[in-house]
ROLO-649296 format. One line per 4 residues: number of its first residue (from 1); for each residue x, y, z of N, C-alpha, C, O. Coordinates in steps of 0.05 Angstrom, whole numbers. Each point is the difference from the previous one (the first is absolute). Last residue first. Layout:
// ROLO-649296
NUM> X Y Z X Y Z X Y Z X Y Z; ...
This chain:
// ROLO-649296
300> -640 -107 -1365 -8 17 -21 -15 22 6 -7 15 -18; 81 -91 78 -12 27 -3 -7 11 -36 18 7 -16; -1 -114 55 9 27 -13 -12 18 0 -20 -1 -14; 25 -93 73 -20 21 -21 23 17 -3 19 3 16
296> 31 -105 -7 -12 32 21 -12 24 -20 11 9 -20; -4 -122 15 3 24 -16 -4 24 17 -22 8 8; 18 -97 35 25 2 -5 3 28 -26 23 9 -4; -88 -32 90 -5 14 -16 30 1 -16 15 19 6
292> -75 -98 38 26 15 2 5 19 -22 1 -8 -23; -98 -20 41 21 -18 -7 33 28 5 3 25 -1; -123 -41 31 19 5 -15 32 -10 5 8 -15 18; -129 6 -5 28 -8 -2 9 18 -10 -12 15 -16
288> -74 -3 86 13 6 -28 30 -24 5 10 -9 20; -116 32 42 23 -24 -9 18 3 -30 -8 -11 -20; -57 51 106 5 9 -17 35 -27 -7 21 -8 10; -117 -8 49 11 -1 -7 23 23 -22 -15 6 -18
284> -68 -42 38 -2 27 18 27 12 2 4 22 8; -35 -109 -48 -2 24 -18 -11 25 8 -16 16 -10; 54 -117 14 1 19 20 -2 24 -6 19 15 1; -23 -103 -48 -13 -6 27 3 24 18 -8 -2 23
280> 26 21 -118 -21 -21 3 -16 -3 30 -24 5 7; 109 35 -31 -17 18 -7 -26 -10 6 -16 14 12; 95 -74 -2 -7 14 13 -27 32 15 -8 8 22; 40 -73 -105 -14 -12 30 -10 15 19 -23 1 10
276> 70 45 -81 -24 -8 -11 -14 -17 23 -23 6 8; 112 11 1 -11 25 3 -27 -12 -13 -10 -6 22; 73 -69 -20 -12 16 19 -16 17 -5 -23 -8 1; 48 -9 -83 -19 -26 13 -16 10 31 -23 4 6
272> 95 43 -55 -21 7 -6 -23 -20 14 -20 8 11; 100 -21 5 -2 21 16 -26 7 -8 -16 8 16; 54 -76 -69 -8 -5 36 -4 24 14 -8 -4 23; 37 12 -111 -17 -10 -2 -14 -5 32 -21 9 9
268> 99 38 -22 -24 9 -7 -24 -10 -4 -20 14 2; 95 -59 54 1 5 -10 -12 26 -14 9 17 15; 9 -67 62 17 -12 -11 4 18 -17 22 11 -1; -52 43 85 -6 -25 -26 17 -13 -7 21 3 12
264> -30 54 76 8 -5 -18 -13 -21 -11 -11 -20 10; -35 93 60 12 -25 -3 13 -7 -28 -13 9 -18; -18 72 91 -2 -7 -26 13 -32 5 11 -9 20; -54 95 35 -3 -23 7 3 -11 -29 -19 -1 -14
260> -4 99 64 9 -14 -26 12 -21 9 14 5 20; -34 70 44 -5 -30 -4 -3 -15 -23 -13 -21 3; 91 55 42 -32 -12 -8 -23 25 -13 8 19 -12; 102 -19 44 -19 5 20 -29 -11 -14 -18 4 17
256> 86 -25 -80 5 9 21 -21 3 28 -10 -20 10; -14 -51 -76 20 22 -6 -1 26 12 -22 12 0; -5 -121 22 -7 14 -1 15 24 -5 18 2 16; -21 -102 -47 4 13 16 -6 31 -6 -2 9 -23
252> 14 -119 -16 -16 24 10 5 21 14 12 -11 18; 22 -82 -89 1 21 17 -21 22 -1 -11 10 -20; -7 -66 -47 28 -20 7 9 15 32 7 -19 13; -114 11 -46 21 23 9 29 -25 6 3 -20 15
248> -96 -11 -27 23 -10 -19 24 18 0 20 -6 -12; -117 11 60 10 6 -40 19 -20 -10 -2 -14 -21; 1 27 116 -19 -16 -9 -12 -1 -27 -11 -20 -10; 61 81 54 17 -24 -10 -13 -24 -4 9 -21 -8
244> -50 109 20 24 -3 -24 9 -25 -1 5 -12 -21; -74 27 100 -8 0 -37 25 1 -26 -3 -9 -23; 29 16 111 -5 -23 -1 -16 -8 -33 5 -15 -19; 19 105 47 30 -19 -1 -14 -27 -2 11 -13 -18
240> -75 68 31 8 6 -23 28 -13 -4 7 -8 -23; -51 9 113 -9 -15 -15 3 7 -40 -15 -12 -15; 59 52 89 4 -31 5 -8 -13 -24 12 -15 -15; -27 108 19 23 -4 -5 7 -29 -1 14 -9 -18
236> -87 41 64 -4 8 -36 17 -22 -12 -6 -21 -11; 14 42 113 -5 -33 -11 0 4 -36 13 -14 -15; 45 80 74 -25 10 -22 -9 -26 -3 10 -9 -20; 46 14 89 -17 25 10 -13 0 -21 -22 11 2
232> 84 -73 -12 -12 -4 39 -24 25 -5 -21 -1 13; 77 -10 -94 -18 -20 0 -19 7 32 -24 0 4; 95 64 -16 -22 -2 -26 -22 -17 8 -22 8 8; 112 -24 39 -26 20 12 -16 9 -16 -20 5 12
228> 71 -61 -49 -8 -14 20 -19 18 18 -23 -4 8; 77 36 -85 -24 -28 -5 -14 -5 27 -24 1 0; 103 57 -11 -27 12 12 -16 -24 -4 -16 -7 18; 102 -14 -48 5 9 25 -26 -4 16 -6 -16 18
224> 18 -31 -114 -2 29 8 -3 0 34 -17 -15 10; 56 -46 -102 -5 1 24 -8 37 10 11 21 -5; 13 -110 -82 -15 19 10 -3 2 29 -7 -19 14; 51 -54 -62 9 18 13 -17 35 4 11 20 10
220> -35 -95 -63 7 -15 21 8 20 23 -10 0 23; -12 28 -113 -18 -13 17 -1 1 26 -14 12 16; 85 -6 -87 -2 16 19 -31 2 13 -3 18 17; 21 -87 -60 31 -9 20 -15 35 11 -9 2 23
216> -35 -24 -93 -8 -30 20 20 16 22 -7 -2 24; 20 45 -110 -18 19 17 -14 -28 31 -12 7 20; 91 28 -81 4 -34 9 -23 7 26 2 3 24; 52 55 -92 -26 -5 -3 -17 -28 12 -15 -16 -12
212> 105 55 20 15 -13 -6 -42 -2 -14 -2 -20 -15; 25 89 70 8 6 -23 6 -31 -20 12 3 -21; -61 2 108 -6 12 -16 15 7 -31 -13 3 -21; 61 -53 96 -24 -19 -11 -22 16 -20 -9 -13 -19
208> 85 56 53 5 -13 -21 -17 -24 -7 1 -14 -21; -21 81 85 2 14 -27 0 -20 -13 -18 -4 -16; 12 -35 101 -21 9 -10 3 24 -35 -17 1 -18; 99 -26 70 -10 -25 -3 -33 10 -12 1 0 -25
204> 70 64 61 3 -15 -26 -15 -20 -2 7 -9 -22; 2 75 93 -18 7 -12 4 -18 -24 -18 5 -17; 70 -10 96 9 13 -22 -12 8 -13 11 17 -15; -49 -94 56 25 4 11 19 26 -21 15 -8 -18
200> -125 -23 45 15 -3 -32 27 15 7 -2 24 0; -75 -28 58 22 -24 -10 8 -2 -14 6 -23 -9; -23 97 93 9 -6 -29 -2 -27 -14 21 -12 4; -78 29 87 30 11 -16 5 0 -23 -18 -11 -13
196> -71 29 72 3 -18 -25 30 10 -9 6 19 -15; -47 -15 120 4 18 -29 8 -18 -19 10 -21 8; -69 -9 72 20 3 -7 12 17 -31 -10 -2 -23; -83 34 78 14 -26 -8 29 -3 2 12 18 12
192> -86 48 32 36 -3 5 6 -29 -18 15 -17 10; -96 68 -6 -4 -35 -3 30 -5 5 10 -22 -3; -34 115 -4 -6 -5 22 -9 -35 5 -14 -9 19; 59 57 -95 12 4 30 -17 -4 21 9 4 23
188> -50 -18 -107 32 -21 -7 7 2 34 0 -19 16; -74 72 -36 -6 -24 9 27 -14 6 7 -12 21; 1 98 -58 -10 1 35 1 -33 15 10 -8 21; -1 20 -121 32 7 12 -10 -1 34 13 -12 17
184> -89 15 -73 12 -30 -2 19 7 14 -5 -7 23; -35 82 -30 -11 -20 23 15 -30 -4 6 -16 17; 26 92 -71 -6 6 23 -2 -22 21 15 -6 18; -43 3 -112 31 -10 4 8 6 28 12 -19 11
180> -123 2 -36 27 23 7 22 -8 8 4 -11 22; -102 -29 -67 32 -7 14 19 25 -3 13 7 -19; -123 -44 -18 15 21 6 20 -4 24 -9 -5 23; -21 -73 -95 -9 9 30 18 23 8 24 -3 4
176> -40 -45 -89 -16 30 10 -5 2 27 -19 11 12; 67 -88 -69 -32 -3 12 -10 24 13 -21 0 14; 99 -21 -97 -6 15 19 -33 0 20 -20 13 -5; 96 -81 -64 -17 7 20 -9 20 14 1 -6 24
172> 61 -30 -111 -3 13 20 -17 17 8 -4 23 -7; 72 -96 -46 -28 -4 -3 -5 16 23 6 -11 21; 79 4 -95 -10 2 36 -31 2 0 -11 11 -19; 114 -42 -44 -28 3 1 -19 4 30 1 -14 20
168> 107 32 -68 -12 -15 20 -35 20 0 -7 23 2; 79 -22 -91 -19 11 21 -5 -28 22 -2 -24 -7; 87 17 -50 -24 -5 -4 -10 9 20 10 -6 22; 69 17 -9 6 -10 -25 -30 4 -18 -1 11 -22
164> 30 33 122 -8 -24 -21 3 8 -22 3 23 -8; 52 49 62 -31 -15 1 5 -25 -14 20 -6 -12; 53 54 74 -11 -7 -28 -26 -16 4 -9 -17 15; 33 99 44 12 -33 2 -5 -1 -23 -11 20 -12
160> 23 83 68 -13 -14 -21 12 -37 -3 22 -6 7; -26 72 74 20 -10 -10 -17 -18 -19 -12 -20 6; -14 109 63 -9 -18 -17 25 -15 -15 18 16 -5; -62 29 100 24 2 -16 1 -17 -15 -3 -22 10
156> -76 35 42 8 20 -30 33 0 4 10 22 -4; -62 -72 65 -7 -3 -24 13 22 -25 2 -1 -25; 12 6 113 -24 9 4 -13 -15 -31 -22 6 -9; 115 -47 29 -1 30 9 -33 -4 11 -6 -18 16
152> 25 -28 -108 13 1 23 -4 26 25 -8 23 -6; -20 -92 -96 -4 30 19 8 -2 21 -9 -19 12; 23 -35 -112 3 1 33 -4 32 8 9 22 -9; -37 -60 -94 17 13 25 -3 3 22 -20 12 8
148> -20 -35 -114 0 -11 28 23 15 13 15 11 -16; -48 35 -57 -21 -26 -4 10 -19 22 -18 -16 5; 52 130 -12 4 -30 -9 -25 -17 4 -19 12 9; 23 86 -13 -5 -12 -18 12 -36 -3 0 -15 -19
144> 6 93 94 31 -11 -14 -12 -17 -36 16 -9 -17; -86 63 78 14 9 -14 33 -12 -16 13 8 -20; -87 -55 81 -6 8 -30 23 15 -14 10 -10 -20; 19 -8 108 5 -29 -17 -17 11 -31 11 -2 -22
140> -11 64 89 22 1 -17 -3 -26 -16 5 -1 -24; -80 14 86 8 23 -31 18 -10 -22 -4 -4 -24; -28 -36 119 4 -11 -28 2 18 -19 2 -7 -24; -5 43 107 24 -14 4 0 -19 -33 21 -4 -14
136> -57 109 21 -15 -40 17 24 -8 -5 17 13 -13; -7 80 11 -34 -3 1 -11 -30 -3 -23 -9 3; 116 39 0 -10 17 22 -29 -6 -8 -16 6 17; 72 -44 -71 3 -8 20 -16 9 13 -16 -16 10
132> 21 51 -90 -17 -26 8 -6 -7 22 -23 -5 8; 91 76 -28 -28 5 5 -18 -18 -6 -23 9 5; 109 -42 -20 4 7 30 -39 19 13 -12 -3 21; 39 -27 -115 -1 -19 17 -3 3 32 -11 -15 17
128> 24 80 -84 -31 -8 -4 0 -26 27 -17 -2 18; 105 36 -29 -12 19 15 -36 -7 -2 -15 5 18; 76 -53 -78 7 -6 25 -14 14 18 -11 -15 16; 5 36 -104 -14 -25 12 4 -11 26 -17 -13 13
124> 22 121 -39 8 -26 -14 -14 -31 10 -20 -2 13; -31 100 -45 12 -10 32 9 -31 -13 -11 -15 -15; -29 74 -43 12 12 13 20 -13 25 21 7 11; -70 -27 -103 17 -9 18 9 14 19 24 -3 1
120> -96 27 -60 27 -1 -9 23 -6 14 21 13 -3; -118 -12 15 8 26 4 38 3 -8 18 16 5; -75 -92 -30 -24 24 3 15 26 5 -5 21 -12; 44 -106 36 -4 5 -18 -14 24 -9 18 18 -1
116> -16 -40 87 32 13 -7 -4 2 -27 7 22 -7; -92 -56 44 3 33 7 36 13 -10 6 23 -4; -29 -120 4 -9 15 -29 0 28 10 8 16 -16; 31 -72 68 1 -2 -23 -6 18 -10 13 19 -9
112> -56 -21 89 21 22 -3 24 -10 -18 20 13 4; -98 -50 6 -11 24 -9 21 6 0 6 15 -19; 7 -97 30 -9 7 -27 -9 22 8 -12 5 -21; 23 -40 100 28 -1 -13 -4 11 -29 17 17 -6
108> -94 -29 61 17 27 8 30 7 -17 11 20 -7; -76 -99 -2 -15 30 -18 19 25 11 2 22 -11; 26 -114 45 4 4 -23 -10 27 -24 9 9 -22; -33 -24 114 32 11 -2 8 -3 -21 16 17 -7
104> -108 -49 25 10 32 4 25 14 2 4 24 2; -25 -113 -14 -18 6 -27 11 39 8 10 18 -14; 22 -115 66 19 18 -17 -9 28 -16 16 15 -10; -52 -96 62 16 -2 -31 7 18 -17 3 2 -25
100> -59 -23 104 23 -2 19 11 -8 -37 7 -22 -6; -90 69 23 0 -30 -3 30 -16 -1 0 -24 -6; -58 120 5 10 -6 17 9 -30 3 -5 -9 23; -42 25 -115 6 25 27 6 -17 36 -12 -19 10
96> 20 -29 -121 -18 3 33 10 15 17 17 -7 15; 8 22 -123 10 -15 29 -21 6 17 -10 22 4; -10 18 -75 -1 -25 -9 13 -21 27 -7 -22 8; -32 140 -47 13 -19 23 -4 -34 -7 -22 -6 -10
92> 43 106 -30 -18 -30 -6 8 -16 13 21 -13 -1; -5 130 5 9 -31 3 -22 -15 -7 -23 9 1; 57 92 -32 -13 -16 5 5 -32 12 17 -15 -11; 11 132 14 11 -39 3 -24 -9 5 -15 6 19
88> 67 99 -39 -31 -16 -1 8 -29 2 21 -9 -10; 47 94 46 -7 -22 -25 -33 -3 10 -13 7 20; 98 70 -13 -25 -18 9 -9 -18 -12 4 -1 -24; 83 91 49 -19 -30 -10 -15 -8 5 -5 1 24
84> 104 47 -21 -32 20 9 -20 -14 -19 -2 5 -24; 95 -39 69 -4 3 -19 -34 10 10 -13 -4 20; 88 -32 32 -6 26 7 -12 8 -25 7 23 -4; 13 -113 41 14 15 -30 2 18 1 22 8 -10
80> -61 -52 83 22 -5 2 17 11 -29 24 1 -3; -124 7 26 18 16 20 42 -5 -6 18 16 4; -91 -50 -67 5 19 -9 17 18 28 15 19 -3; -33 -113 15 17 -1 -33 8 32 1 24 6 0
76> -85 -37 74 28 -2 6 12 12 -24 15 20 4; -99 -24 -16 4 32 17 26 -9 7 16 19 1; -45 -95 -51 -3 27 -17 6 31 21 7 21 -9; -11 -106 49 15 -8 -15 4 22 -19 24 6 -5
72> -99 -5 72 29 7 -2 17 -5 -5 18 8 15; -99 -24 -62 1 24 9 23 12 11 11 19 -9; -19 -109 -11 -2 8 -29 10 31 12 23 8 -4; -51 -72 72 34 10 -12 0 7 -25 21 -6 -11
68> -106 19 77 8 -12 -25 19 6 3 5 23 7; -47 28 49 2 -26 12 9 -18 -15 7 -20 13; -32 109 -26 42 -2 1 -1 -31 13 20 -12 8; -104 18 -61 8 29 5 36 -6 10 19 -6 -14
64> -94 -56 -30 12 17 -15 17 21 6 12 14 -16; -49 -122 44 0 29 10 20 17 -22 22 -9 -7; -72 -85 -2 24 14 -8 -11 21 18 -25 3 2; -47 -62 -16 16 -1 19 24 12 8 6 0 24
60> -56 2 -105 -12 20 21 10 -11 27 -3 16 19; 30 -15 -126 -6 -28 25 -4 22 28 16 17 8; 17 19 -99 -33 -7 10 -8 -18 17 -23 -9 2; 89 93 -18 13 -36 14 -38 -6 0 -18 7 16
56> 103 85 -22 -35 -2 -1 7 -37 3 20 -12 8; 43 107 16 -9 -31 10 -27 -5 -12 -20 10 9; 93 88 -14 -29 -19 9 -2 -25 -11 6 -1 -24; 60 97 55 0 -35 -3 -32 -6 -2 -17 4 17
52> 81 97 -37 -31 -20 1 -2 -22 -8 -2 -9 -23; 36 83 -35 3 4 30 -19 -30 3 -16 -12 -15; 32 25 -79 27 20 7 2 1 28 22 6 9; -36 -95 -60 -8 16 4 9 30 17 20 0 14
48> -12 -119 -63 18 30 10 -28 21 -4 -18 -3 -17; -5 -94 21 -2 19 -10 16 23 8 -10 15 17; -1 -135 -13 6 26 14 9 28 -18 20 0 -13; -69 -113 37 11 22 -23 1 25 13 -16 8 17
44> 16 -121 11 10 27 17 -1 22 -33 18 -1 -17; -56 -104 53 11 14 -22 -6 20 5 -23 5 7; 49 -101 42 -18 24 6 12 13 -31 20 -6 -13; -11 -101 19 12 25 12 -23 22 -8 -19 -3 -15
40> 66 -105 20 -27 18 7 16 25 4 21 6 12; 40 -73 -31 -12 19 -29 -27 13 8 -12 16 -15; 101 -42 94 -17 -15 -26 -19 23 -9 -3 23 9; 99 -32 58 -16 21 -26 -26 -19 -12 6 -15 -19
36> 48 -10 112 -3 -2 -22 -21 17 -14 -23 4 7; 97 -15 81 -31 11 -13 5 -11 -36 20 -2 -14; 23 -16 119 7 -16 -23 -35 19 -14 -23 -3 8; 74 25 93 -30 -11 -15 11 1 -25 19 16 0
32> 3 11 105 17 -16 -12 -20 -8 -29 -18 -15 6; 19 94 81 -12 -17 -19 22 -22 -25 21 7 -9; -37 56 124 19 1 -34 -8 -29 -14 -2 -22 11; -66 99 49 1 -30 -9 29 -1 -12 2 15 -20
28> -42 78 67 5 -16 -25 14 -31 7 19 -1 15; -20 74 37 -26 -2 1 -3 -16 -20 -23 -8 -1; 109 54 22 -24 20 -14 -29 -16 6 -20 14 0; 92 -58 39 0 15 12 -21 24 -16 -16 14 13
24> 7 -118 -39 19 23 8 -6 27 11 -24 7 -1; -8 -120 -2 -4 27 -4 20 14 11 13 -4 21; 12 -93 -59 -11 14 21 -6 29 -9 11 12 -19; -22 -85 -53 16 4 20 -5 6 24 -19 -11 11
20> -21 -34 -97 -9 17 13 27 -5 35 3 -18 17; -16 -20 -138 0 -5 36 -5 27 13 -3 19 -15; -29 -65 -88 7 30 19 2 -23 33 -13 -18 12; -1 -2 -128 12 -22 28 -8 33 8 -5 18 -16
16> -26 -16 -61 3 -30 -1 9 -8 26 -4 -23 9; -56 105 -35 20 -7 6 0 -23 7 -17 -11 13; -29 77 -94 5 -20 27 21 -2 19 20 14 -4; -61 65 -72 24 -14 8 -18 -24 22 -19 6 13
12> -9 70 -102 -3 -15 34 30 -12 7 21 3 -12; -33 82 -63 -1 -33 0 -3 -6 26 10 16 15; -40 64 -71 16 0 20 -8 -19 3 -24 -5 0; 34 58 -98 -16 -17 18 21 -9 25 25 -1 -1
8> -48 94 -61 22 -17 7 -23 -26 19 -20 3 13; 18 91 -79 -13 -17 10 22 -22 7 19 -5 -15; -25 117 -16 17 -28 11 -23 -22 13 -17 6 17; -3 82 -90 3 -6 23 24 -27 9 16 -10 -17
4> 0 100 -43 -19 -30 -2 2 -5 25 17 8 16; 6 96 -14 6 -30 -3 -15 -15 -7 -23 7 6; 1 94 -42 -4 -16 21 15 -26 0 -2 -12 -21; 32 114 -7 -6 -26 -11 -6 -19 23 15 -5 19
């Protein structure tokens, strides 16, 4: 008897604050970053099969072969169960490829969801978490299923927060300037800025301005480490922060390494307003809203 298939959707994330520590001895950055879940998302269907990973994806920029975390997200799932397996996976791609939001760790975290489903849980949750780890540092935050949480460490030690009350609204920029997470981290260390410490004393002050929906105040406090070497090396970047707040962006800033570039709303209505200006005067542009993802998809 053949399985139904699994279709699952994989949600983006931003990041509302990230500091950037010192590099560590593996080569890695330790990271300090506040993520949020919002509702753009990729759509992942996946076919049990008896041998044999394959990857299809009509966006012809996607690579299909082990260069996709779909691929080793699926050769991790079946090395670590020891189960005799394969799947078919289609993706729809909707997140801006390479665009510092999360789009390919989120398609990695949902394959190997739905690959435990599919094959009947094999592997507990705790242990899925730990094979996240090993293939990006934002995995685990997809896999804990929360909607805001501190990342710690490399990003992936995850401490779920309370979300809003009401979606926070985001208006967000991608100007297609090809950016390797790589090169920004090169730039950061070689502009030796000052590191961005903590300011939120304990991590409490930015949640509870998020959880209290007090989207003016968490505005205010948006902060990213890399911004600065982003802006020095991508101008793109300058000039899309300026185009946001020149909308009417309550806050701007750039989500994780870039180059996605979002700004908050008051509302839906104003976000719509932006994204439409925007579309208008910059239509080389890729310009979507979305909103705090407070319903998490359900696997059908």
């Amino acid at each position: 008897m053949t399985s139904p298939p699994l279709t699952l959707a994989a949600p983006a994330k931003v990041n509302l604050y990230l500091a950037v520590h010192e590099r560590q001895a593996d080569g890695y950055h330790r990271l300090e970053t506040l993520f949020e879940r919002i509702d753009l998302a990729d759509e992942l269907t996946l076919h049990r099969r008896p041998t044999g990973i394959t990857v299809t994806c009509r966006d012809p920029s996607v690579p299909t072969d082990d260069r996709n975390l779909v691929v080793r997200a699926a050769q991790a799932f079946f090395q670590a169960s020891g189960l005799a397996g394969g799947v078919t996976a289609h993706l729809t791609k909707r997140i801006p490829v390479a665009g510092g939001l999360g789009g390919g760790s989120s398609d990695a975290a949902s394959t190997l969801l739905g690959l435990n489903a599919l094959y009947g849980c094999p592997i507990v949750p705790g242990a899925l978490v730990m094979l996240g780890r090993r293939l990006g540092a934002d995995i685990p935050f997809f896999l804990s299923r929360a909607i805001v949480a501190w990342g710690r460490g490399h990003g992936d030690e995850v401490e779920p927060v309370a979300p809003p009350p009401v979606p926070l609204w985001h208006v967000l920029v991608n100007p297609g300037v090809p950016l390797l997470t790589k090169d920004v981290y090169d730039a950061f260390d070689r502009a030796s800025p000052v590191r961005l410490t903590p300011l939120f004393p304990n991590g409490t002050l930015l949640p509870r301005l998020v959880q209290a929906g007090d989207v003016t105040a968490v505005a205010a406090h948006l902060a990213n480490a890399l911004e600065p070497a982003v802006e020095a090396n991508y101008p793109a970047i300058r000039a899309v922060k300026v185009a946001l707040t020149s909308c009417g962006a309550l806050g701007v800033l750039v989500s994780g390494s870039g180059p996605t570039t979002y700004g908050l709303a008051v509302d839906e209505a104003q976000a719509r307003t932006m994204q439409a200006r925007l579309q208008r005067e910059y239509p080389t542009w890729t310009v979507l809203i979305a909103k705090t993802a407070l319903a998490l998809p359900q696997v059908s």
